[in-house]
C-alpha positions in Angstrom: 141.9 101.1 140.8 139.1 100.4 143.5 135.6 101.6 141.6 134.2 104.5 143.6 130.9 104.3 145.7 129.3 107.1 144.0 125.6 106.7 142.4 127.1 108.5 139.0 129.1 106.2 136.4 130.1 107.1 133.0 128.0 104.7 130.4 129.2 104.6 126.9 126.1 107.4 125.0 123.8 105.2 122.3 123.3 107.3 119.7 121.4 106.6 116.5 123.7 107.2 113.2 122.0 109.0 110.2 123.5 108.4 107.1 125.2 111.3 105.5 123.7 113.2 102.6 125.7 114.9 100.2 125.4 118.5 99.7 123.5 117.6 96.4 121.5 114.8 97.7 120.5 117.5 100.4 119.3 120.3 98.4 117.6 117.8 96.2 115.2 116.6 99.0 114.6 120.5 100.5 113.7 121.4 96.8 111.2 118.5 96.7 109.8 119.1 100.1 109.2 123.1 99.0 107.3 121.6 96.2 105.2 119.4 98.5 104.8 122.8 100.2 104.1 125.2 98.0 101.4 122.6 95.8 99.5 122.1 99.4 99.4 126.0 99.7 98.8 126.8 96.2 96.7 124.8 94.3 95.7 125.0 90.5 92.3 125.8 89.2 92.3 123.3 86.7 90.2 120.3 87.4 91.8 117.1 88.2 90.5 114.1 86.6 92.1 110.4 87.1 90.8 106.8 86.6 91.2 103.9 89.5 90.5 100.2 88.7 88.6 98.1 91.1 89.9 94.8 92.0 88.1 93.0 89.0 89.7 94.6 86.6 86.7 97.6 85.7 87.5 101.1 85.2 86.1 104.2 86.9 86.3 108.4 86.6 87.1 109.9 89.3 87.1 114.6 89.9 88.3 116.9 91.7 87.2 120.8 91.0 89.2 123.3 93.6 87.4 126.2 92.3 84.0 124.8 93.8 85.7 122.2 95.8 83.5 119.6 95.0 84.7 115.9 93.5 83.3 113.1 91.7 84.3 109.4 92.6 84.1 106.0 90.5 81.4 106.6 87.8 81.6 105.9 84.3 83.4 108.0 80.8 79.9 109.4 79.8 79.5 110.4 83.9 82.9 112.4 83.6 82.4 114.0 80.4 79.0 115.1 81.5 80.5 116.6 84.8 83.3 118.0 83.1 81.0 119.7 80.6 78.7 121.2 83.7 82.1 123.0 84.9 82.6 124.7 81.7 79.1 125.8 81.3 78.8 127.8 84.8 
């Protein structure tokens, strides 16, 4: 068969292939993504409080208050405590 003159030809479609979830795995990553949600919407009033390490080794406090959304970074225990301690008294 002679190839027609026309401007159109069929070309095979490229598509990209997801890999399948399972009805389990599925609900799994919707429930953690509502999580993700709902903790960016609603946050606790509890203070957060973590440490981080600098890159010799030396430890540092670090706060976060979302009731007057103000936060503390890299000072020492006694800084924290003190901090903390503030909070509780207002």
């Amino acid at each position: 068969m002679k190839p027609s003159n026309n401007s159109w030809q069929y070309q095979p479609s490229r598509f990209v292939v997801l890999p399948k979830l399972s009805h389990k795995k599925f609900i799994s990553k919707l429930v953690k993504f509502g999580k993700k949600i709902l903790h960016l919407t609603i946050e606790s009033p509890e203070l957060k409080v973590w440490q981080t390490w600098d890159e010799h080794g030396n430890a540092y406090w670090n706060g976060y208050d979302p009731i007057t959304r103000r936060s503390i970074y890299q000072v020492s225990e006694s800084q924290i405590r003190t901090w903390i301690e503030q909070r509780h008294h207002q």
